[in-house]
Each structure stands twice: as C-alpha cells, then as structure tokens.
KOLKOL-641909 format. One record per residue (C-alpha): residue number from 1; x, y, z. Coordinates in nm, 4 decimals. Example, Ala and Ser with C-alpha at 12.3 -4.5 7.8 and 13.67 -1.06 7.14 Angstrom:
% residues 2
<r k="1" px="1.2300" py="-0.4500" pz="0.7800"/>
<r k="2" px="1.3670" py="-0.1060" pz="0.7140"/>
% end
This chain:
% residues 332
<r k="1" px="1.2392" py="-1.4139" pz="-1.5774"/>
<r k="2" px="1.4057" py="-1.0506" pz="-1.6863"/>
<r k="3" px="1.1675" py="-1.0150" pz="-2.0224"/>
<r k="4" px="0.8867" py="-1.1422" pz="-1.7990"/>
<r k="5" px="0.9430" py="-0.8644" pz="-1.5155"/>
<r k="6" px="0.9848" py="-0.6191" pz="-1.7591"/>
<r k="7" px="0.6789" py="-0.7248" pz="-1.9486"/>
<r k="8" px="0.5061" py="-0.6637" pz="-1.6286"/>
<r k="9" px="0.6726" py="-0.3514" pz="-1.5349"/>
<r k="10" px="0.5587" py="-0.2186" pz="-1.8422"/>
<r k="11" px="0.2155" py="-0.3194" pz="-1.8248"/>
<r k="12" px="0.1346" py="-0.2403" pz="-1.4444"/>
<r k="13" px="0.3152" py="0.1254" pz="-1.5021"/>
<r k="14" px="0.0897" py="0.1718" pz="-1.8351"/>
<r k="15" px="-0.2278" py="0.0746" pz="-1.5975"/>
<r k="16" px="-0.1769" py="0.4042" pz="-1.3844"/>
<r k="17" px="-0.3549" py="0.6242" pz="-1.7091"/>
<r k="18" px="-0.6125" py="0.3369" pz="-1.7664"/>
<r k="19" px="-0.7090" py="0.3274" pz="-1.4218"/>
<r k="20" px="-0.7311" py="0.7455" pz="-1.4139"/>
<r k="21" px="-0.9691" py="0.6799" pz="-1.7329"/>
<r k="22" px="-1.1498" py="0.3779" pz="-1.6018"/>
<r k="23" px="-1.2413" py="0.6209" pz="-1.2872"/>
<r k="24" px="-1.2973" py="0.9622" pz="-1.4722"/>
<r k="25" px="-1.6633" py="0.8245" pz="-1.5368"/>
<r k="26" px="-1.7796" py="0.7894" pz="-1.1984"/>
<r k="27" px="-1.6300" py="1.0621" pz="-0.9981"/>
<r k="28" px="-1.3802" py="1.3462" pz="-0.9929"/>
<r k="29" px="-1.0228" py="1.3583" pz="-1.0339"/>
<r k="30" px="-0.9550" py="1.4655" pz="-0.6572"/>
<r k="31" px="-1.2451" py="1.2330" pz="-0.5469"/>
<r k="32" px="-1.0294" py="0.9501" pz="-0.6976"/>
<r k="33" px="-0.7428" py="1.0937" pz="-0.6120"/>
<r k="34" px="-0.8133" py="1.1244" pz="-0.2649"/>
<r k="35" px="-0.9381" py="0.7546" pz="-0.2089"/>
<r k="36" px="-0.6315" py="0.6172" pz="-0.3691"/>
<r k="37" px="-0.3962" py="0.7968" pz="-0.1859"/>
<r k="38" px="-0.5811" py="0.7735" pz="0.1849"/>
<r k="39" px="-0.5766" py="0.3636" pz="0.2402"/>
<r k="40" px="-0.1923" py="0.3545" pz="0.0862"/>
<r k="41" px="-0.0679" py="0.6422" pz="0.2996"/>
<r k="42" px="-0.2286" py="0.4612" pz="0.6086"/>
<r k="43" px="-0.1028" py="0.1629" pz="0.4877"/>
<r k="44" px="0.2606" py="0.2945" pz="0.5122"/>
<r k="45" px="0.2454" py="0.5007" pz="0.7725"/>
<r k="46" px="0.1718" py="0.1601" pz="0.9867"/>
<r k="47" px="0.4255" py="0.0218" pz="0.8305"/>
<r k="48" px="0.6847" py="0.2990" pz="0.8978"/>
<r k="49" px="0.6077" py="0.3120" pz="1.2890"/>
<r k="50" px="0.6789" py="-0.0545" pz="1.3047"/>
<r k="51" px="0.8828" py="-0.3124" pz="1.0738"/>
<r k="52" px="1.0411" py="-0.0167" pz="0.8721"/>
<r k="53" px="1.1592" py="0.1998" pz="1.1194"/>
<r k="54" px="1.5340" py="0.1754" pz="1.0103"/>
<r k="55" px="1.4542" py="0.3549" pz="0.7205"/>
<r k="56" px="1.4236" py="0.7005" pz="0.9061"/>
<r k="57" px="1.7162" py="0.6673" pz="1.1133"/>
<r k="58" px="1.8843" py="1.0018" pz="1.0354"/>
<r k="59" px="1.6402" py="1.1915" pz="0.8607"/>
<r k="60" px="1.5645" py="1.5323" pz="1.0176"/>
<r k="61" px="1.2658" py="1.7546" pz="1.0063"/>
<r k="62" px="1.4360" py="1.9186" pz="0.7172"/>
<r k="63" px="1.4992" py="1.6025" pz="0.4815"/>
<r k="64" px="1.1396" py="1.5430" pz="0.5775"/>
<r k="65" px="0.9861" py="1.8646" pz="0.4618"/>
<r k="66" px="1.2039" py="1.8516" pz="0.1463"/>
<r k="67" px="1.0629" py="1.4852" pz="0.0416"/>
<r k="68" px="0.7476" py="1.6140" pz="0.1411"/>
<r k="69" px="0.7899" py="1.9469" pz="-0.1427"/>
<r k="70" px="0.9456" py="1.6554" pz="-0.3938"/>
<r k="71" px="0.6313" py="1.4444" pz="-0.3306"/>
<r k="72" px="0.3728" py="1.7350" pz="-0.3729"/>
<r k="73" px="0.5446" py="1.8177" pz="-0.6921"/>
<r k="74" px="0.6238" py="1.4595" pz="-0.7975"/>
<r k="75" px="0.2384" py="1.3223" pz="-0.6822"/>
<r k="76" px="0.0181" py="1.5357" pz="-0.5958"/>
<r k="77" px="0.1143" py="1.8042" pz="-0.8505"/>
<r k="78" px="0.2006" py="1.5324" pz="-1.1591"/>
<r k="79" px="-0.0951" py="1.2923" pz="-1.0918"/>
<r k="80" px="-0.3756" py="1.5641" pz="-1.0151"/>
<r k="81" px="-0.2718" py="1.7248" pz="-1.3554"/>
<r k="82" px="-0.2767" py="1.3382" pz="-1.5658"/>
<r k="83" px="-0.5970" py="1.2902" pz="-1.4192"/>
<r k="84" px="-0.7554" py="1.6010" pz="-1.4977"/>
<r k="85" px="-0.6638" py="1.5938" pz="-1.8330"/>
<r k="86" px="-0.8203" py="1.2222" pz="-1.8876"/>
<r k="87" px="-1.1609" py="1.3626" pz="-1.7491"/>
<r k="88" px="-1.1326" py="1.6728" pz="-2.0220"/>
<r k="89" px="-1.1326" py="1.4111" pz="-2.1944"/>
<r k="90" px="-0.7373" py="1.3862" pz="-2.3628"/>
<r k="91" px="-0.6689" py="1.0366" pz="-2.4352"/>
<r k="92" px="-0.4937" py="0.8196" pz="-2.2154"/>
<r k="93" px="-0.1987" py="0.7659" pz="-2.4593"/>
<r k="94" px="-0.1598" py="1.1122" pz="-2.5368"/>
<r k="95" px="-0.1491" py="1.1957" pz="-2.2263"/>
<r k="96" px="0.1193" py="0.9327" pz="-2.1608"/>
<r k="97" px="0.2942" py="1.0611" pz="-2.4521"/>
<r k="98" px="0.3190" py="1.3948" pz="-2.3047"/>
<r k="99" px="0.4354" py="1.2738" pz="-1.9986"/>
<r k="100" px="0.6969" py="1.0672" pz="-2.1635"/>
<r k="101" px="0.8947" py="1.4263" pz="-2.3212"/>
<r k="102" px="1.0020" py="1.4402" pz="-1.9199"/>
<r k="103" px="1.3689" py="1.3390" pz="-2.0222"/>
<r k="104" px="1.4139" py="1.5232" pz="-2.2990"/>
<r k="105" px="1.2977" py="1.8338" pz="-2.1585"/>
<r k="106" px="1.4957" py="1.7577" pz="-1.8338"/>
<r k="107" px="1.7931" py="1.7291" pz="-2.0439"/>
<r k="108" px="1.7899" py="2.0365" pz="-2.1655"/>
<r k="109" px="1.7232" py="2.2117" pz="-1.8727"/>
<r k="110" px="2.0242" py="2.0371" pz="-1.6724"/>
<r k="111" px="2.2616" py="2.3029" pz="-1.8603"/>
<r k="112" px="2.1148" py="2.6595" pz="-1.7353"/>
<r k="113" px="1.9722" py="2.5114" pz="-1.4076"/>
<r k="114" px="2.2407" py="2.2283" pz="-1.2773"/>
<r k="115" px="2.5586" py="2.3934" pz="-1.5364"/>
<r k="116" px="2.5532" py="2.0372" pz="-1.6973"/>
<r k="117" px="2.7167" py="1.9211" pz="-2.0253"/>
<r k="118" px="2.3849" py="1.9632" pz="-2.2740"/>
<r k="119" px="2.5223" py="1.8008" pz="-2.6195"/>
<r k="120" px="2.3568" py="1.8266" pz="-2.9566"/>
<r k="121" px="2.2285" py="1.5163" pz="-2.9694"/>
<r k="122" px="2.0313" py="1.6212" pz="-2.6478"/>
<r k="123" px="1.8930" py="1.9221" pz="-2.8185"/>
<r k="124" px="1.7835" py="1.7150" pz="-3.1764"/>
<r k="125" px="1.5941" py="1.4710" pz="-2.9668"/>
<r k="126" px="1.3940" py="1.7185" pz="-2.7629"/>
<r k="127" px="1.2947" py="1.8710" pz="-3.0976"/>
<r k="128" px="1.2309" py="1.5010" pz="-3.2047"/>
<r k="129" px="0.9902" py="1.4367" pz="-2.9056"/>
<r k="130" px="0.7703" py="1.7701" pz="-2.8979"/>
<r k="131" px="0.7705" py="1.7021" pz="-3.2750"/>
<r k="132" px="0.6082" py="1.3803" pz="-3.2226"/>
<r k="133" px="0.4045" py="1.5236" pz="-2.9218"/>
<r k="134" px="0.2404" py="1.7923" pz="-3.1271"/>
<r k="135" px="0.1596" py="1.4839" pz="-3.4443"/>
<r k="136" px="-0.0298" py="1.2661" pz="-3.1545"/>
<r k="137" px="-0.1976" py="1.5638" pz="-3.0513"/>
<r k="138" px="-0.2959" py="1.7468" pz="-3.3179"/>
<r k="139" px="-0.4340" py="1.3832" pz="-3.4440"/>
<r k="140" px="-0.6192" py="1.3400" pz="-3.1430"/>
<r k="141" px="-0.7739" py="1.7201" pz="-3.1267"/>
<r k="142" px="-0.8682" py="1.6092" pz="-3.5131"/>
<r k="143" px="-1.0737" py="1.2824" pz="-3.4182"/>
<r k="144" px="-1.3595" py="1.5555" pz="-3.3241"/>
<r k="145" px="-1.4092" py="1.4382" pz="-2.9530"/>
<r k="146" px="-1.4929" py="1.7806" pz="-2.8259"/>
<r k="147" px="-1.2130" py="1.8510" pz="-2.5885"/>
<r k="148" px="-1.0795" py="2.1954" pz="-2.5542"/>
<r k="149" px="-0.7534" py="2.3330" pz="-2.6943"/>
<r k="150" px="-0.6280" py="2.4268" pz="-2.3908"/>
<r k="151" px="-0.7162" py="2.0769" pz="-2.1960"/>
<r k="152" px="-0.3728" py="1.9410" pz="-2.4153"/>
<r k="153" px="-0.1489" py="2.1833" pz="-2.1656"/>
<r k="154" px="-0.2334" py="2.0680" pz="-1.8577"/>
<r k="155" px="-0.0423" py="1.7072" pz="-1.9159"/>
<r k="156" px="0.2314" py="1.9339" pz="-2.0002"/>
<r k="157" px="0.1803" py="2.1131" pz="-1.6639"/>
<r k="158" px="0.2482" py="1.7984" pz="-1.4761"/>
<r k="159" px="0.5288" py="1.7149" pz="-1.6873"/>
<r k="160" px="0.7009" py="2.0604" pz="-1.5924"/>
<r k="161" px="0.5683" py="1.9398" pz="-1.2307"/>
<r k="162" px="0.7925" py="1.6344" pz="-1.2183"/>
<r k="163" px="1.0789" py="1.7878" pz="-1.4153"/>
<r k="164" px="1.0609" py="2.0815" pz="-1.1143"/>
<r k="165" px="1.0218" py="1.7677" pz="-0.8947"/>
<r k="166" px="1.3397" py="1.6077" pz="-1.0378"/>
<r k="167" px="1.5762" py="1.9549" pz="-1.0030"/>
<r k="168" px="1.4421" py="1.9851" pz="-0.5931"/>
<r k="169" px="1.5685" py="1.6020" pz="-0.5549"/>
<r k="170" px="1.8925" py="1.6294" pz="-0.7248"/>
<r k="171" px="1.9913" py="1.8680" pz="-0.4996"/>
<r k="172" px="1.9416" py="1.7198" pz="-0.2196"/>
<r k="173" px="2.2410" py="1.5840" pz="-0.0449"/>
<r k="174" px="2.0807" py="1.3660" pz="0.2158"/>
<r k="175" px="2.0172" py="0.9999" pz="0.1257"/>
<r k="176" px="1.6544" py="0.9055" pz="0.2091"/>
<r k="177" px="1.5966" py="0.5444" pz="0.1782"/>
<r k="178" px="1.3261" py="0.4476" pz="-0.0655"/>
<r k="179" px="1.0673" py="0.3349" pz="0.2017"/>
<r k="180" px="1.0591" py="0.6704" pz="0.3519"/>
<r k="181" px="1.0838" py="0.8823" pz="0.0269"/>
<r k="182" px="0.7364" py="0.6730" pz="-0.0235"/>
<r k="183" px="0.5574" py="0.6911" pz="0.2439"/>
<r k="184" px="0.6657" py="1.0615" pz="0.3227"/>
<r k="185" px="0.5293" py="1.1162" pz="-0.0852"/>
<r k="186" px="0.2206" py="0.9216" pz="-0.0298"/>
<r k="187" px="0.1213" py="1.0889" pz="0.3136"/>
<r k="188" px="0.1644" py="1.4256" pz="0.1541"/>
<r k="189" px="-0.0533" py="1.3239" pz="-0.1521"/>
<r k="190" px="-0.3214" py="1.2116" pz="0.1099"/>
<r k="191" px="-0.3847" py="1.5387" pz="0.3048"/>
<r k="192" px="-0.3467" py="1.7286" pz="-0.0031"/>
<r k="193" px="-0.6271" py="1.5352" pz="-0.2120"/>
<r k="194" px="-0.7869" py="1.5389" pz="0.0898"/>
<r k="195" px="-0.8060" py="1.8596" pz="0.1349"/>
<r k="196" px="-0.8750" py="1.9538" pz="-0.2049"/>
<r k="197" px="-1.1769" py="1.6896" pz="-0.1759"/>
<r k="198" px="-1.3475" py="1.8319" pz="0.1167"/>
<r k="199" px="-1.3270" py="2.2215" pz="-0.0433"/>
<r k="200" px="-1.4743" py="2.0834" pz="-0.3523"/>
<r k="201" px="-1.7111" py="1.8957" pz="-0.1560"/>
<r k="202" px="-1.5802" py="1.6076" pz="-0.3754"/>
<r k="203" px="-1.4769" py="1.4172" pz="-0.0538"/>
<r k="204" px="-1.7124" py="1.1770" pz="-0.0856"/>
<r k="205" px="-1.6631" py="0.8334" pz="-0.2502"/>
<r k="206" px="-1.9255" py="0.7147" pz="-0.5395"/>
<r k="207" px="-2.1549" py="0.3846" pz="-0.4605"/>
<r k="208" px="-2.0635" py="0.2387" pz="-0.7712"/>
<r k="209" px="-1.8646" py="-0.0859" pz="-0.8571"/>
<r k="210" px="-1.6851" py="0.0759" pz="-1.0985"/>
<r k="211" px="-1.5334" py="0.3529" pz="-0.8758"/>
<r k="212" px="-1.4115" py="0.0979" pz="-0.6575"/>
<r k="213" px="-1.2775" py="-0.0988" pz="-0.9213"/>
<r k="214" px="-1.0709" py="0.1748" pz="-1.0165"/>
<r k="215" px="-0.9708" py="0.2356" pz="-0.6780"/>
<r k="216" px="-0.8261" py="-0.1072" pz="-0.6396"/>
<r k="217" px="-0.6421" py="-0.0852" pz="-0.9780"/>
<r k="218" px="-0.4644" py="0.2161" pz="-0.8930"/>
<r k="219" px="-0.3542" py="0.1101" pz="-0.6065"/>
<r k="220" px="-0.2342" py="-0.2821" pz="-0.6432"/>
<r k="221" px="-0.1882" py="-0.2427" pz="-0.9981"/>
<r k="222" px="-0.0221" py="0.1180" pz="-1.0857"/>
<r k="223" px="0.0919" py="0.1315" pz="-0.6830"/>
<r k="224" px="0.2188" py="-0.0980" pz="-0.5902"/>
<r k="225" px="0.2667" py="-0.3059" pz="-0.9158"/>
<r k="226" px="0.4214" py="-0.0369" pz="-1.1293"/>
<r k="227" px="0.5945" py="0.1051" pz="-0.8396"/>
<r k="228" px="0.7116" py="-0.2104" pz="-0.6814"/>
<r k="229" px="0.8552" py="-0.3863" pz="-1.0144"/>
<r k="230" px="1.0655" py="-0.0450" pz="-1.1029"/>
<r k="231" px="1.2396" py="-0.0766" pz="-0.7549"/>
<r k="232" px="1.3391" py="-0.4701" pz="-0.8149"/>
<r k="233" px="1.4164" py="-0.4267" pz="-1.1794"/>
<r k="234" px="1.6483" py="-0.0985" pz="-1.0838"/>
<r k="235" px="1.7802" py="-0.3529" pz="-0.8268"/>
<r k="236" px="1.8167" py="-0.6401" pz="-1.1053"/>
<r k="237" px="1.9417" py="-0.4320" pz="-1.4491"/>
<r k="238" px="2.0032" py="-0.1538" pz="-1.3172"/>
<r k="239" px="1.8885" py="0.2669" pz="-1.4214"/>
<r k="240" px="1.9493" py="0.2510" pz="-1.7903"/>
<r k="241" px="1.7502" py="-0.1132" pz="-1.8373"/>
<r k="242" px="1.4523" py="0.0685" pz="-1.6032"/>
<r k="243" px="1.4636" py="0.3864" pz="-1.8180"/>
<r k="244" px="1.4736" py="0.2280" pz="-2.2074"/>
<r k="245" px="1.1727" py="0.0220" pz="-2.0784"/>
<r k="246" px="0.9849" py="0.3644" pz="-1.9141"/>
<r k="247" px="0.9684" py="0.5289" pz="-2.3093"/>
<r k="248" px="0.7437" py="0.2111" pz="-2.4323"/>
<r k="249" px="0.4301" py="0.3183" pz="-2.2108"/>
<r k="250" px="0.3119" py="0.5135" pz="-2.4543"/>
<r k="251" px="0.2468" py="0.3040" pz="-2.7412"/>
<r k="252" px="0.1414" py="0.0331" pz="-2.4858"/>
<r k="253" px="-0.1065" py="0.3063" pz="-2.3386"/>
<r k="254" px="-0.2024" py="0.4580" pz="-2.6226"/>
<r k="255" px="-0.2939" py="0.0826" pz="-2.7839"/>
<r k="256" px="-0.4424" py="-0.0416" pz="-2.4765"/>
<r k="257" px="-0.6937" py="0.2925" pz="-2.4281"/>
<r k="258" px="-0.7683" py="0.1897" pz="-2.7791"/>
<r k="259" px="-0.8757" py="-0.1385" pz="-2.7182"/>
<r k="260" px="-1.0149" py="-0.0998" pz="-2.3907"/>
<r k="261" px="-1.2190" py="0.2542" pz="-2.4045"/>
<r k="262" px="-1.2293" py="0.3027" pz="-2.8122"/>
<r k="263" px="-0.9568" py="0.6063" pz="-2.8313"/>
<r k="264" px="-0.8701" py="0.6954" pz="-3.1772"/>
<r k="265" px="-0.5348" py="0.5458" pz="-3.2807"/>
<r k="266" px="-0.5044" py="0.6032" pz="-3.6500"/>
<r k="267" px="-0.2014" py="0.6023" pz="-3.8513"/>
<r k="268" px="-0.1253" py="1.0207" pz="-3.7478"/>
<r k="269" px="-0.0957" py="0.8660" pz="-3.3823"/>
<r k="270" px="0.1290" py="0.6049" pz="-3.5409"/>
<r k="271" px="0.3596" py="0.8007" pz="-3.6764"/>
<r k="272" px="0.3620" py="1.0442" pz="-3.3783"/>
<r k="273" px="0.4600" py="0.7374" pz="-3.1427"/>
<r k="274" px="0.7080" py="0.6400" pz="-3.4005"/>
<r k="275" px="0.8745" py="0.9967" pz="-3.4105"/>
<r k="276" px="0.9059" py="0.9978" pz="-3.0322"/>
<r k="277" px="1.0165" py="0.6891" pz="-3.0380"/>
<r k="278" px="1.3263" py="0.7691" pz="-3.2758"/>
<r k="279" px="1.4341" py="1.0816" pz="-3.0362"/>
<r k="280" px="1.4973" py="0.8564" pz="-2.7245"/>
<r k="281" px="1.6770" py="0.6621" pz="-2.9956"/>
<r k="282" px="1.8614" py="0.9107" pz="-3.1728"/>
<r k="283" px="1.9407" py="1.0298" pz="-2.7770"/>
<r k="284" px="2.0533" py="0.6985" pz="-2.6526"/>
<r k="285" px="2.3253" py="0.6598" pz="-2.9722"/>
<r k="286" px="2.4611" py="1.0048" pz="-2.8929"/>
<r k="287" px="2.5109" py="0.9161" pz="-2.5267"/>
<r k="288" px="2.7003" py="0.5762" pz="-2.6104"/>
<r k="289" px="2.9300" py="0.7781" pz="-2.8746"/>
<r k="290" px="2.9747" py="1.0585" pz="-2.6326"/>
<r k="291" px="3.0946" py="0.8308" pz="-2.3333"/>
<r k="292" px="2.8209" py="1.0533" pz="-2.1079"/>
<r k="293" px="2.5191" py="1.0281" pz="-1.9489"/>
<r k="294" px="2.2246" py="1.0957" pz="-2.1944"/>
<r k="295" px="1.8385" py="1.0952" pz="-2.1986"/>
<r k="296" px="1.6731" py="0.7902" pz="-1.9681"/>
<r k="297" px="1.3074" py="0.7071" pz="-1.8090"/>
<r k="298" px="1.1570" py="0.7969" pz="-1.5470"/>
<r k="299" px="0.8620" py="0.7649" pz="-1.3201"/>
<r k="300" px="0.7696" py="0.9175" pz="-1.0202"/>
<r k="301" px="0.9759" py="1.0782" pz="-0.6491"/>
<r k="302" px="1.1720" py="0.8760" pz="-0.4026"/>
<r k="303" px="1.4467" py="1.0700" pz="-0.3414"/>
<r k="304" px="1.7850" py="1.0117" pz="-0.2562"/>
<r k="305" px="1.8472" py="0.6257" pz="-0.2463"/>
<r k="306" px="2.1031" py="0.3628" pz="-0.1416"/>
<r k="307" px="1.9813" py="0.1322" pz="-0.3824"/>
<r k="308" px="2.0418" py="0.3719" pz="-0.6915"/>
<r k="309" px="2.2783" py="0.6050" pz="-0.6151"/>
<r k="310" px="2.1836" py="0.9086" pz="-0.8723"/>
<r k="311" px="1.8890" py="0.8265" pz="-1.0052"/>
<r k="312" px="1.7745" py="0.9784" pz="-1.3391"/>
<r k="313" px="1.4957" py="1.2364" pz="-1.3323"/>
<r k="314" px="1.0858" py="1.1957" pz="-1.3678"/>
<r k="315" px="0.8800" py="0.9824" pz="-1.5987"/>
<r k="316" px="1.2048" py="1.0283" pz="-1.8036"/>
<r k="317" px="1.5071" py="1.1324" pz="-1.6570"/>
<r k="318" px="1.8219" py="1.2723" pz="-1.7476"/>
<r k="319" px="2.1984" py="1.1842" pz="-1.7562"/>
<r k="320" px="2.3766" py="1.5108" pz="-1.8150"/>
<r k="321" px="2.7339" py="1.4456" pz="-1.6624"/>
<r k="322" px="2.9342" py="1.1473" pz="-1.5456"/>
<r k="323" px="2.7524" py="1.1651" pz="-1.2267"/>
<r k="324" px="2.4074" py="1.0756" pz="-1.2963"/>
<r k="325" px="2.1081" py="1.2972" pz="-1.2065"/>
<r k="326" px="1.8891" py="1.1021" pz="-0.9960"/>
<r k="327" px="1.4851" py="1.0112" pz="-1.1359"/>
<r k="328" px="1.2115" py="1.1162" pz="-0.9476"/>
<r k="329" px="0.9203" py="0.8564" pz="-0.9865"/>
<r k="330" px="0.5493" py="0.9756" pz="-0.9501"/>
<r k="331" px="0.4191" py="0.6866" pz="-0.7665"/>
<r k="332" px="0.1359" py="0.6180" pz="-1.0435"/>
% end
C-alpha cells in the first residue's frame, strides 16, 4: 500500500506541470490560473465556515495575514511564474527541474538568513544541482524550439518565490493547522488571479473542452491529488520519506512531457537529471554521516502544522539544524 501511495503521490504531484502545459494552448496563464483557484477557494471557504471550523480556533488577524503573505509567495507567486514559463514555451521537465534546486538553494541560505549549521556537503550539492540545471537547460535551449534566453529565469523566479515563502513560514511561531494554512493560501491565490485576470482582461474562461479539461486536472489531480497524498504520506512515513520521493518529479515530468506533448529528452537531458539526481544524493549521505538535518523535498505553503511539527522548506526543503525547518508546499 506504501509503494502504491507513493507511486501516486509522485504521479498526481508531477501532473501539476502537465496540466499548466495541457492548458497553455487554450488560454493564458492567469486565465487558468484564475479558474483553478476560484471553485477550490469556494470550495474551502464552505468548508471552513462549517465542518472545519476547529481549525481556526486561535488564529488571529495577524496569523491570518501572515499565511495569507506565505500563500501569495508560496501560490500565487510560485505557480504564476511555472505557468508562465510553460506558455514561453520551457519544457515541463525543465521547468520541474528548476523548481526541484528549492532545497539546495534553501540550504544554503539557512546559514546567513536563519544562522544555521551550512556543512560542505550542503554547499557540493547545490553546485551539483545548478550544475545539472544549467545541462537540462542548455539542452533544451539547443533543441531549437524558439524560446527566449531569458524565459529559463522566470522558473527560477518562482523557485526564489517559495524559498522566500519557506524563510516567512519558519518564522512563524504560531501553529496553523493544515486546513486553514490551505484554504487561507487558496483564497489568497483566488483574488489575486482574479484580479490579475480582470486587468488583463484575461478573466474570461475559453469555450473549449480542452481548457476545461485542464481545469479539472489541476484541480482533482495536482489539488487535491498531489496535495492530499503528501499530507497522508507525511502522516504515514513521515518528512524525510515525503521529501526523497519530491526530487523524482523531474525525471517523471520531464519523461511524461515527452511522451505526452513531444518535449525533447535526449541523452544531454539525461545526464542533466542524472547530475541532479546525484546532489540530493551526495546531500542525503552527508546528512546521515553528520547526525544533522540535511537537504529534503518540498512542495508548496501550509504553514505551521500539528501534524508535522517543522516541516522542511518548498518544493525542496531544508534541514539545517536539529530542529527541522519546516516545508512550505505550493499547492500545485
């Protein structure tokens, strides 16, 4: 039952680029955006006012606005970025590749901004994973697909988005049950896509199948699939088993926007996969000899919760100390 929940977890989280690529034909990112976000956040917000209401005992307006900053980062900021870059036209497993350096760079940055324990190990692996970062993309900017230079930083701007995300959360002191921490994330993501829909005059949804089918994948597959199956397998195996799975998404992204939308996944991609792949290994053996936290997964905000403690930061968190730093999980 464990391989087959983590077969799923991996898959459903993976879906969250495919669906932003299976949309970026029919409409705009924000147009997409917004429609995702507005039926979930209504969704919970029913939800919240009456069989969840537990979940905000204690909460004042000042936890509120702080998950609200975490989710704007951790959403709206992260996902708006992802998507954008998928309609430039950066493939969906580069993309997820990008995303994936999250814990490495979060690692590194615990020392100057949280006065964490940054080892060695920490600092080869980072190296490791823009290394393989900058093989998968120079690869991809090689297949000849037309995409601009620049459109391979703005992934990285939503990375720096959750990692920002990630430093807000982990110091906050409050706990914030994960219900809330959603629904508080998913409302915020609403008005804001909302309101970036109706100045773009995006607002709008497309009358085609095809939008709509995107629209439902997002949300029951990358939602409330990907979403849902981190919480119970964090419950189940707890951070570390959650975070090794996180750094397969992008092979299984890169090799599934193959497959599905003919992306180019020659052997340069391979190798860049592999290479990334060996610097959350190479940071996972220097945590177990060192006795500390290291490198681990991530996904997207829920703040401060009962049901992980300390959770490890973004779509790859980090462990810098004996007290872990807590993951803030985009929502995909």
């Amino acid at each position: 039952m464990n391989v087959l929940l983590s077969i799923a977890f991996v898959l459903t989280w993976s879906s969250g680029f495919i669906g932003a690529k299976l949309g970026a034909g029919d409409a705009d990112a924000v147009t997409i955006l917004m429609w995702r976000f507005l039926p979930l956040a209504a969704v919970l917000a029913l939800a919240a006012a009456t069989v969840a209401r537990s979940s905000w005992r204690g909460l004042t307006a000042r936890d509120l606005a702080r998950q609200a900053l975490v989710g704007a980062l951790s959403q709206s900021g992260y996902l708006l970025t992802v998507y954008y870059a998928i309609q430039l036209g950066v493939s969906s497993g580069t993309t997820a590749l990008i995303d994936g350096t999250q814990p490495l760079v979060a690692g590194a940055l615990a020392g100057p901004l949280l006065g964490q324990y940054v080892s060695r190990t920490q600092w080869v692996g980072l190296a490791l994973g823009l290394t393989g970062v900058a093989i998968v993309t120079t690869g991809d900017a090689a297949a000849g697909s037309g995409v601009p230079w620049w459109a391979y930083l703005v992934p990285f701007a939503g990375m720096l988005s959750l990692v920002a995300a990630t430093f807000l959360d982990r110091r906050t002191r409050t706990e914030v049950a994960p219900f809330a921490a959603l629904t508080v994330h998913c409302v915020t993501s609403a008005v804001i896509f909302t309101g970036l829909a109706l100045a773009t005059g995006a607002a709008a949804p497309v009358a085609e199948v095809s939008f709509w089918t995107a629209i439902g994948w997002l949300v029951v597959l990358s939602t409330f699939g990907g979403y849902g199956l981190y919480w119970l397998i964090l419950r189940r195996g707890g951070v570390t088993r959650v975070n090794t799975l996180m750094f397969l998404m992008a092979p299984v992204t890169a090799l599934w926007g193959a497959a599905m939308f003919g992306e180019p996944f020659g052997a340069q991609t391979a190798v860049g996969l592999a290479v990334a792949l060996a610097a959350v290994v190479v940071v996972h053996r220097g945590t177990a000899r060192g006795g500390t936290a290291g490198t681990e997964g991530g996904g997207a905000g829920a703040g401060r919760s009962r049901a992980e403690g300390d959770v490890t930061p973004g779509a790859g968190g980090t462990e810098a100390s004996d007290r872990p730093a807590r993951r803030v999980r985009s929502g995909r």
